[in-house]
C-alpha positions as CSV (number, residue, x, y, z in Angstrom):
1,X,11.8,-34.4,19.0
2,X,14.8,-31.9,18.1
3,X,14.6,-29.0,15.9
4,X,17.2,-28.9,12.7
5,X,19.7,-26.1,13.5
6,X,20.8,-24.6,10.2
7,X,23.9,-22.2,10.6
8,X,24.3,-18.7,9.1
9,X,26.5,-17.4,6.9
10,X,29.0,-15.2,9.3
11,X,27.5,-11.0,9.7
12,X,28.1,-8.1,11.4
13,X,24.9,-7.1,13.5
14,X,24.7,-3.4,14.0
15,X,21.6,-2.8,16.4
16,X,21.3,1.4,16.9
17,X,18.9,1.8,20.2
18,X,21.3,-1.4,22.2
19,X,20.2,-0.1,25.7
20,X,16.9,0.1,24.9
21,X,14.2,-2.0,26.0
22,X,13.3,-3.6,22.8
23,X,17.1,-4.5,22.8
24,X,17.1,-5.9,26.3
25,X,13.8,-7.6,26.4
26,X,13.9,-9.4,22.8
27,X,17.0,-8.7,20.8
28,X,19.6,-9.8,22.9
29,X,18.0,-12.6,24.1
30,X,17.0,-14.2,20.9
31,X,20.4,-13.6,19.6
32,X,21.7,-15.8,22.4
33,X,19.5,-18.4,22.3
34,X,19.9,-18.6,18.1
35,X,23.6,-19.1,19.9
36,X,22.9,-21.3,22.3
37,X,21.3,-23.5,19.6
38,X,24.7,-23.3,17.8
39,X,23.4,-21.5,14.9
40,X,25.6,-18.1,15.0
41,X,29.3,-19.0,13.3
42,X,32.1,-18.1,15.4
43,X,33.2,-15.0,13.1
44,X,29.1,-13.3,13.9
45,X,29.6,-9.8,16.0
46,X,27.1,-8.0,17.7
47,X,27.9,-4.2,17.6
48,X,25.9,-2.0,19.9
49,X,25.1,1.7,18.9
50,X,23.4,4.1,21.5
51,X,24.0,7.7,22.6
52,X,25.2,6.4,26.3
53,X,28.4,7.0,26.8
54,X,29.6,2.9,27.9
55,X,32.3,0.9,28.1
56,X,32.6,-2.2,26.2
57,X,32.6,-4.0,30.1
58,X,29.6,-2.0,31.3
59,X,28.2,-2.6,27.5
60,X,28.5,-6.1,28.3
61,X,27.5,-6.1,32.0
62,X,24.3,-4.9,30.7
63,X,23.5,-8.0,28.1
64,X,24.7,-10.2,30.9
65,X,21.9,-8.9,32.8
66,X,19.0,-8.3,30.0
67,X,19.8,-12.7,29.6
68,X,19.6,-12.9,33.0
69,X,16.3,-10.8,33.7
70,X,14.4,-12.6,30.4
71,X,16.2,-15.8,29.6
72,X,15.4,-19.0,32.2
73,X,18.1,-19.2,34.5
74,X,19.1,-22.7,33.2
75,X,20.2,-21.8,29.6
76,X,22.4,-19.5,31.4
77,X,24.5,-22.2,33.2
78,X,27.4,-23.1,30.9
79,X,30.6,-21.2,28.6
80,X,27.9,-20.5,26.4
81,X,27.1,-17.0,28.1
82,X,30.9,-15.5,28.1
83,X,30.9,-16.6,24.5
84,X,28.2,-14.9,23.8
85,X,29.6,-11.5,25.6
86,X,32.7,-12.2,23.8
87,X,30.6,-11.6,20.5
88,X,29.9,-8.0,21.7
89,X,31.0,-4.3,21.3
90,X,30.0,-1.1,22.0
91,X,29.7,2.3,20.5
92,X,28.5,5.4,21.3
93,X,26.8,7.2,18.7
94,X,25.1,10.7,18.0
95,X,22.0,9.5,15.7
96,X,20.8,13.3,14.9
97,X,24.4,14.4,15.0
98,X,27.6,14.0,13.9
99,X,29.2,12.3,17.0
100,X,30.5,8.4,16.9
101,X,29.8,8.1,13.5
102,X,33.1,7.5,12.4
103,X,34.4,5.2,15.1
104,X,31.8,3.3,13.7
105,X,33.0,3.2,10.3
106,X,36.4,2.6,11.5
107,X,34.9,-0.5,13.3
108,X,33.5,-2.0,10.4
109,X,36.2,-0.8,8.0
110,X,37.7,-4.7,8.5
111,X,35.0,-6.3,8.3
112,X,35.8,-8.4,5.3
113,X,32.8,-10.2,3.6
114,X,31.2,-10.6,6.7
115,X,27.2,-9.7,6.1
116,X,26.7,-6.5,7.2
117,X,23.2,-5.8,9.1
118,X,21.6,-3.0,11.0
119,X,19.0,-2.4,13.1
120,X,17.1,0.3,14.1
121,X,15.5,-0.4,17.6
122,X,15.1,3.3,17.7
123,X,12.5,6.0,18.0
124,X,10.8,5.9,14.1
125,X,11.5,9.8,13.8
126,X,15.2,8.5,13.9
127,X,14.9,5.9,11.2
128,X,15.5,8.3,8.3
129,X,18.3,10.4,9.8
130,X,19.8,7.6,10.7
131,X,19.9,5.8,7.0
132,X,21.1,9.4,5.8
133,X,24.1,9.1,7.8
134,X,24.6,5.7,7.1
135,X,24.8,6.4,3.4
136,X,27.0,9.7,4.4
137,X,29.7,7.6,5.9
138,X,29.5,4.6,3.0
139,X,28.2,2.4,5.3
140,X,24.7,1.5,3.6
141,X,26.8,-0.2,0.3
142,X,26.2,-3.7,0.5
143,X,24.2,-3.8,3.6
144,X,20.7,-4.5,4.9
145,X,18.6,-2.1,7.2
146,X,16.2,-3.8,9.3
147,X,13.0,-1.6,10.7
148,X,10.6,-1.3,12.9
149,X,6.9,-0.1,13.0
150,X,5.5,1.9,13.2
151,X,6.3,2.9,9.3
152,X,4.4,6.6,9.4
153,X,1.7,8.0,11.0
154,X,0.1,7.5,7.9
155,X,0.2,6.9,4.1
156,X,1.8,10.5,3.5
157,X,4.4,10.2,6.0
158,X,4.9,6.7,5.5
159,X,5.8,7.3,1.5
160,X,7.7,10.5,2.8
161,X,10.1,7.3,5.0
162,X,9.9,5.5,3.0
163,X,11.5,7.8,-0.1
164,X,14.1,8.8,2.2
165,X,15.3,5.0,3.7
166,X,15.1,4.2,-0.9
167,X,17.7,6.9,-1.0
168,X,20.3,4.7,0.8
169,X,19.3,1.1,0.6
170,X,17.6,-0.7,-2.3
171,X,14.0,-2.1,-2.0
172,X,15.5,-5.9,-1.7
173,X,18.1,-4.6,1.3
174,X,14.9,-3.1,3.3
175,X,13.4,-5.3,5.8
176,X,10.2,-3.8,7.2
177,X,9.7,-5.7,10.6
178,X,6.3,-7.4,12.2
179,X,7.2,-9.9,14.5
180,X,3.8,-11.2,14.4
181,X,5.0,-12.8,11.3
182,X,7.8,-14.6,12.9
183,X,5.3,-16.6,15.3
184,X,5.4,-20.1,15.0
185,X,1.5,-20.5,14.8
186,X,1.4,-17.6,11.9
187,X,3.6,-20.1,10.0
188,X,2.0,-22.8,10.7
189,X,-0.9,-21.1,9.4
190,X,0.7,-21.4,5.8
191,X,1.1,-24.8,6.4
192,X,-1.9,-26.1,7.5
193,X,-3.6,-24.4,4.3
194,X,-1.1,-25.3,1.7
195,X,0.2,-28.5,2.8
196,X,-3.0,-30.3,3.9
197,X,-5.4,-31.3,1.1
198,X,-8.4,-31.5,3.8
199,X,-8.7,-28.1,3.7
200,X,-7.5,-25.8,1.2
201,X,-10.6,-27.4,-0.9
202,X,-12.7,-25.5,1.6
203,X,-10.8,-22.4,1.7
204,X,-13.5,-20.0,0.4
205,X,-16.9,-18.5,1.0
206,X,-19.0,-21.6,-0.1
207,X,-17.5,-23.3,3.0
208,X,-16.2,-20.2,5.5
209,X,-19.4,-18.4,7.1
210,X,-16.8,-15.7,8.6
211,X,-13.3,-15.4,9.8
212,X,-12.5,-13.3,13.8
213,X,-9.3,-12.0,14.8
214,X,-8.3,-11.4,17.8
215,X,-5.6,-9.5,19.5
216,X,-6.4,-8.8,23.1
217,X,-4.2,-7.1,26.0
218,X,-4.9,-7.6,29.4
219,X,-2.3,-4.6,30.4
220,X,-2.9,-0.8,29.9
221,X,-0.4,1.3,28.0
222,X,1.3,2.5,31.0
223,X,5.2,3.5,30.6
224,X,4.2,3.8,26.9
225,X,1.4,7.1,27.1
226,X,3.2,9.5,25.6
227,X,3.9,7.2,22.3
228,X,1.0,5.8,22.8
229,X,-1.5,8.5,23.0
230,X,-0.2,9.9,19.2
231,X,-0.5,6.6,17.8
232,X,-4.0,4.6,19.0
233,X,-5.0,0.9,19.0
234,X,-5.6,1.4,15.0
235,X,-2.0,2.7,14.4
236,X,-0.5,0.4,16.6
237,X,-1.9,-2.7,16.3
238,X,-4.2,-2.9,13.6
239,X,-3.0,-1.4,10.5
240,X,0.2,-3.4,10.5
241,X,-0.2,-7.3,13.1
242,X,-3.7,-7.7,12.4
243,X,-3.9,-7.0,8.7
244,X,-0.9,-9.0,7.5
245,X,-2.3,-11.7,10.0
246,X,-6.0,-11.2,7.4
247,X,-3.3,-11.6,3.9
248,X,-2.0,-14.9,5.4
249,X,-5.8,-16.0,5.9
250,X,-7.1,-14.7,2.9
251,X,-4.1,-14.7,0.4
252,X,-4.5,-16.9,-2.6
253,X,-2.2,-19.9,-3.2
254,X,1.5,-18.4,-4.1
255,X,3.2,-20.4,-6.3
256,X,5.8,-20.9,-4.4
257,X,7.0,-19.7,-0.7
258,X,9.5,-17.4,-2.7
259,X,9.9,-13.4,-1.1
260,X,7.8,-12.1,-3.6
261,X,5.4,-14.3,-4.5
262,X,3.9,-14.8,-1.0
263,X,4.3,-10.7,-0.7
264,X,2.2,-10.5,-4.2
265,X,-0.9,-12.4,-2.9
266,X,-1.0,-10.5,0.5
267,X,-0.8,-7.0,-1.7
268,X,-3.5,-8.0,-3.7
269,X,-5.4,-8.7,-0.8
270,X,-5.3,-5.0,1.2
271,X,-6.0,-3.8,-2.5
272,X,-9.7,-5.9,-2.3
273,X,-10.3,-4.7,1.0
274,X,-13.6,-2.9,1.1
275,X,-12.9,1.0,1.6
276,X,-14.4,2.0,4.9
277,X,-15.3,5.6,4.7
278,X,-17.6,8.5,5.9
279,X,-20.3,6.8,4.7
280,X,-19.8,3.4,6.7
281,X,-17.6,4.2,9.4
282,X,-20.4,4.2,11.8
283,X,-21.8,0.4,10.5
284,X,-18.4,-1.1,10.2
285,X,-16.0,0.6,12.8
286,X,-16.1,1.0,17.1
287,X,-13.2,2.6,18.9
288,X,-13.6,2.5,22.2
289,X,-11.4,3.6,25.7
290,X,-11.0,2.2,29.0
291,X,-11.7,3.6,32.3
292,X,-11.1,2.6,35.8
293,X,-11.5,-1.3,36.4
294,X,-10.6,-4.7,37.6
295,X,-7.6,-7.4,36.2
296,X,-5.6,-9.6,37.1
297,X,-7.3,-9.5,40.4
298,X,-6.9,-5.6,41.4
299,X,-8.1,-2.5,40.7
300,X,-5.9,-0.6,37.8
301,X,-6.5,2.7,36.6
302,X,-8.3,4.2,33.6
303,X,-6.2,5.5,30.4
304,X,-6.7,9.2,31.5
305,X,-5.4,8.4,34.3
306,X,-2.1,6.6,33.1
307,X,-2.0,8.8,30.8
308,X,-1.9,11.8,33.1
309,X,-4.7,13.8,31.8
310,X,-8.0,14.7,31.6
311,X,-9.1,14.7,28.0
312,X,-7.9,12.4,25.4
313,X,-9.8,11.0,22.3
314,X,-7.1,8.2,21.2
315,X,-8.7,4.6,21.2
316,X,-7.5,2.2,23.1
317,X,-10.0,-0.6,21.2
318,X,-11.0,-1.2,18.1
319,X,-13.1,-3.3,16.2
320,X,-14.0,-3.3,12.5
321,X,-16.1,-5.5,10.3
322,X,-13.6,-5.7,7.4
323,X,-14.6,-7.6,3.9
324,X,-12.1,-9.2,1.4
325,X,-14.1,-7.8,-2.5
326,X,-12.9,-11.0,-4.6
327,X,-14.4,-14.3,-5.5
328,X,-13.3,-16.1,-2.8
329,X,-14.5,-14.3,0.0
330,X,-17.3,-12.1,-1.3
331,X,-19.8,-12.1,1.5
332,X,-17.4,-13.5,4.3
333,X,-16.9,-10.7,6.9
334,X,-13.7,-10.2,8.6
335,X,-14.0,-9.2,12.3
336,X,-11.2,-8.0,13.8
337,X,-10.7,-6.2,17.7
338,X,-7.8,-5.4,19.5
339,X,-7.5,-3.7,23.1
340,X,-5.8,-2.7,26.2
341,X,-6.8,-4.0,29.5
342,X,-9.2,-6.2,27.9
343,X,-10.7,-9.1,30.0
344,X,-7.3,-11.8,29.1
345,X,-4.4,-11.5,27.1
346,X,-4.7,-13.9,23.9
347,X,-4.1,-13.3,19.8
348,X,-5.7,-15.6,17.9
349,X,-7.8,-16.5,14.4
350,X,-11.0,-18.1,14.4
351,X,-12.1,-19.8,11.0
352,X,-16.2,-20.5,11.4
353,X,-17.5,-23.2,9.0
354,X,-21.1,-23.0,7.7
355,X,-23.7,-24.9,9.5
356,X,-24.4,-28.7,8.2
357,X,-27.5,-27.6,5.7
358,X,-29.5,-30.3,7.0
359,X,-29.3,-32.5,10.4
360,X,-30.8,-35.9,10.7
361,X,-30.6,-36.2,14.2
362,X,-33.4,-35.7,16.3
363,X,-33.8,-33.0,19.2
364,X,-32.6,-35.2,21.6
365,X,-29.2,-35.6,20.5
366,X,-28.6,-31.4,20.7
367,X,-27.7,-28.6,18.8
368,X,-25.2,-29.3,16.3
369,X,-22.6,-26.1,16.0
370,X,-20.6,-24.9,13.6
371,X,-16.9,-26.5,12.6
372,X,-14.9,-24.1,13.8
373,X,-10.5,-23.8,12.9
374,X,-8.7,-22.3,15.7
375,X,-5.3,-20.6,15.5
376,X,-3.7,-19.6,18.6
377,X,-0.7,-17.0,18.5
378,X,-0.5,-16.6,22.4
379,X,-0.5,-17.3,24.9
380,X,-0.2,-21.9,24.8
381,X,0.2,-21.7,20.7
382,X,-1.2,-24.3,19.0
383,X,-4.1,-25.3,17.0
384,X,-7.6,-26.6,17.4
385,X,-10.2,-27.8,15.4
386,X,-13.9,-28.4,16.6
387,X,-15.6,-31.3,15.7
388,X,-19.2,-32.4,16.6
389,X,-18.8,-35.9,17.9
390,X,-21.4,-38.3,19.7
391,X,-21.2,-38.3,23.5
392,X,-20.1,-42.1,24.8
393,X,-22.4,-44.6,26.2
394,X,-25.4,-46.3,25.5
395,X,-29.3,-44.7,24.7
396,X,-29.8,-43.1,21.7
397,X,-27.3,-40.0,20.3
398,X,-26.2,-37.1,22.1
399,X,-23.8,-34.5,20.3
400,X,-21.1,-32.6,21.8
401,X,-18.8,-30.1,20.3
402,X,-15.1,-30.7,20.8
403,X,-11.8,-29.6,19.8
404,X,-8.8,-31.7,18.1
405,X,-6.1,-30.0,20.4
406,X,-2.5,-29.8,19.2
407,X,-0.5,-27.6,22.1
408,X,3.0,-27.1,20.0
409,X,4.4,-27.1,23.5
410,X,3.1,-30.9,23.5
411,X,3.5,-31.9,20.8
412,X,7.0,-30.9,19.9
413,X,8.6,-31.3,23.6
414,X,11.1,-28.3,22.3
415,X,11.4,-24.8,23.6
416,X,9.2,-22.3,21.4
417,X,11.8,-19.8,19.4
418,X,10.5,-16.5,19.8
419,X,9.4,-14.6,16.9
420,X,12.6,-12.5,17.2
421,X,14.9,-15.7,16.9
422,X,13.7,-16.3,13.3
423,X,13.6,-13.1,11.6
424,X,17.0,-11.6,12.9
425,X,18.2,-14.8,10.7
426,X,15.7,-14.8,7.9
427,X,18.1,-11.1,7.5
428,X,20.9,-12.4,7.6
429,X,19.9,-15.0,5.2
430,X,18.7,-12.8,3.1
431,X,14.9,-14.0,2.7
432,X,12.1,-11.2,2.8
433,X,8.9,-13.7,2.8
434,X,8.3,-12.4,6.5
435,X,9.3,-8.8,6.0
436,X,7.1,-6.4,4.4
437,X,7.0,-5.1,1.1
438,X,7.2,-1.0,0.3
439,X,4.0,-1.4,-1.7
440,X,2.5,-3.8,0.9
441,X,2.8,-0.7,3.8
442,X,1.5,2.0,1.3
443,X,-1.6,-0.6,0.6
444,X,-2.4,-0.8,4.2
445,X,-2.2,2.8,5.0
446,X,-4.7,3.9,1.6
447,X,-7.4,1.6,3.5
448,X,-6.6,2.9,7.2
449,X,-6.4,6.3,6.5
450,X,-9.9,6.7,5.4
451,X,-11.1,5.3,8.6
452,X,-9.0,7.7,10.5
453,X,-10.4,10.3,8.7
454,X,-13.9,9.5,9.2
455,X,-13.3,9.3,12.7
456,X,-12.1,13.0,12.9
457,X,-15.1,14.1,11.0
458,X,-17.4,12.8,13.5
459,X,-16.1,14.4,16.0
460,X,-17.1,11.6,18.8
461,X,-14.9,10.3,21.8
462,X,-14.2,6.9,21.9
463,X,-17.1,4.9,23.5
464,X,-15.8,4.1,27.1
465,X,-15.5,0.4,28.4
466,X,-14.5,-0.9,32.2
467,X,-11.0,-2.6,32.4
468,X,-11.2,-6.1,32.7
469,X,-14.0,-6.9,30.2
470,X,-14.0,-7.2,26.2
471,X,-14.3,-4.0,25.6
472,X,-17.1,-1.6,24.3
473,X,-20.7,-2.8,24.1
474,X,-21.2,-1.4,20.6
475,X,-18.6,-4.1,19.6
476,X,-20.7,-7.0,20.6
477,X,-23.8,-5.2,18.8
478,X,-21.0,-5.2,15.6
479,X,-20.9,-8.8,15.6
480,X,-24.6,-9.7,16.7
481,X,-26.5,-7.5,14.5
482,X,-25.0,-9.9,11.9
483,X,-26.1,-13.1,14.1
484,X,-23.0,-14.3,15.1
485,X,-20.6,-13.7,18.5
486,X,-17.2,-13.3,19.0
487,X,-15.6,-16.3,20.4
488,X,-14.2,-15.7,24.3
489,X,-10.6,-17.2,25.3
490,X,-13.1,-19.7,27.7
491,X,-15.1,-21.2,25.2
């Protein structure tokens, strides 16, 4: 089976931050293989904007060797490399000053109607200094600005970024990155719920005993500390992957996949979210911080350690018991962890069905357990749905649990696009559905903010866990008080 290849209009990519490592690791790789798939039209140009003081040769040396180091050495065999080079040039540019700025006017003075794009792979504290100059050297006319997270440290510095990116670009030329949203088993997502009629009927807390998200780590923070330790496992991971991954789940039908009406339903979903507080932090919340353990068969060290110090009270887990306050999830909890150096590296959604009311089977034939919709992100996407079927052979009934398993990898025989590879075009195309909203960002922040708050006022370090297992004990009691478990990668 072949994927459809639908060409681009032609663009200009500016990507500020092109030595990086997000650059090396995921930009210029997806770029080439969105090439390599014949989707990029022979005017597209790829400028690269850092303060290193490069060649366009040594500019190009180092793509040639960021494709090498992260694309499979058999894409890499062909013309197709050199054209993509070819694509390339360099700049060097001052981001908090004034050097290199207007070389790079100059270089996009001919641009002609080309779509003009650019990306800031950067350090957030340069995002808005950055769109200032753009808009100083009449570069933001006309063009889009694509960012990363995180989006503020919090809802006042995040409306603070945003204000200042609103004074250069307009709210449809923002695009607010989360590559989480670009994963082909977060689309698919959409699709199995709106183009299936087995189960949107069931969509709702009638039929859905409760809904886990997972988002698991098996590595420590390592060369990211310093970032890391001013951000946390909330900041980083929660308030932005694993709450638009709860909109898609709990969103109500759009009427159409259109930007806005898909970015409507997930807004009115972090506006139901039940406010977590001083009053319920302690019920509904664990934060937790590893220490000295075992994975991926040796010993690592503890954050404090990696970290280079001997007091720290940033989370490195967290687990919350979240709940969607509308009428079709009231009473559903939402239980969502995420971790470093957690026991395996896996994101996925679990959907748990309510248990048949009544079974007519006798004790021999065995417990009968819950339907249960499975959504992995990574690693092995794909989808699996648990079924209670009879065992085969003769003498009476005997019931086992097992999963419908669709492996996209199977089933599709194609190469998996990284998330990357999608939403660089989505920009250039213009469609936002992926990307979110202003409003959607401020939303998520007014119900995190609360919970960092409480946290502070409790004045408690996070509860300690070994590396190598799932994390704090409190977080299984989170989950078990309420009679249920979390699901394990194993099971």
């Amino acid at each position: 089976m072949t994927s459809r290849v639908i060409p681009v209009a032609p663009f200009v990519l500016t990507v500020f931050g092109a030595t990086g490592d997000l650059a090396r690791r995921k930009l210029l790789p997806a770029l080439f293989h969105r090439d390599l798939a014949g989707q990029l039209p022979d005017e597209a140009e790829i400028i690269g904007v850092s303060r290193r003081d490069l060649d366009q040769d040594e500019f190009r040396q180092f793509a040639r060797q960021a494709l090498m180091d992260h694309v499979p050495a058999s894409e890499l065999q062909g013309s197709e490399v050199n054209r993509f080079l070819d694509r390339l040039r360099y700049i060097a540019v001052n981001a908090e000053g004034g050097e290199g700025w207007t070389d790079l006017a100059d270089a996009l003075a001919g641009e002609g109607e080309r779509i003009r794009v650019f990306y800031l792979a950067t350090a957030p504290h340069l995002f808005g200094p950055i769109c200032e100059q753009l808009g100083a050297h009449g570069l933001a006319e006309n063009a889009r600005v694509v960012i990363e997270k995180p989006i503020g440290k919090d809802l006042a510095s995040a409306l603070a970024l945003n204000e200042q990116i609103g004074r250069y670009f307009s709210e449809d030329s923002v695009y607010r990155i989360d590559h989480y949203l670009g994963k082909e088993t977060v689309q698919n997502l959409m699709a199995l719920r709106f183009a299936n009629a087995l189960l949107e009927p069931l969509w709702n807390n009638a039929h859905i005993d409760h809904v886990q998200i997972t988002v698991a780590e098996s590595l420590g923070v390592e060369e990211r500390a310093g970032y890391y330790d001013t951000a946390g496992a909330m900041r980083d991971m929660l308030q932005n992957h694993m709450l638009q991954l709860l909109c898609l789940v709990a969103m109500e039908p759009p009427h159409s996949l259109d930007d806005d009406a898909v970015r409507d339903e997930k807004l009115k979903v972090l506006r139901a979210l039940k406010p977590i507080d001083d009053h319920n932090v302690n019920a509904l919340t664990v934060r937790g911080q590893y220490r000295a353990g075992a994975s991926s068969g040796g010993a690592v060290p503890g954050y404090l350690e990696e970290l280079g110090s001997d007091r720290s009270r940033t989370e490195t887990f967290v687990a919350v018991k979240a709940e969607v306050e509308n009428w079709r999830w009231a009473g559903v909890p939402f239980y969502l962890r995420t971790g470093k150096r957690l026991a395996s590296r896996v994101s996925e959604i679990v959907v748990e069905f309510r248990h048949v009311p009544h079974s007519v089977f006798d004790k021999s034939a065995g417990p009968i357990e819950a339907n249960r919709l499975v959504i992995r992100l990574q690693p092995d996407e794909g989808v699996k749905l648990w079924l209670m079927i009879k065992d085969p052979g003769p003498g009476g009934i005997r019931l086992s649990h097992v999963p419908l398993d669709m492996s996209f990898a199977k089933a599709f025989k194609v190469r998996n696009p990284d998330a990357y590879e999608r939403l660089l075009l989505d920009v250039v195309r213009g469609n936002q559905t992926l990307f979110m909203r202003r409003d959607e960002v401020e939303a998520a922040w007014k119900w995190v903010d609360p919970i960092l708050n409480a946290w502070r006022h409790l004045k408690e370090p996070p509860r300690p866990y070994t590396a190598g297992t799932w994390g704090p004990s409190a977080a299984i009691a989170l989950i078990e008080r309420d009679g249920r478990t979390w699901l394990e990668e194993s099971e």
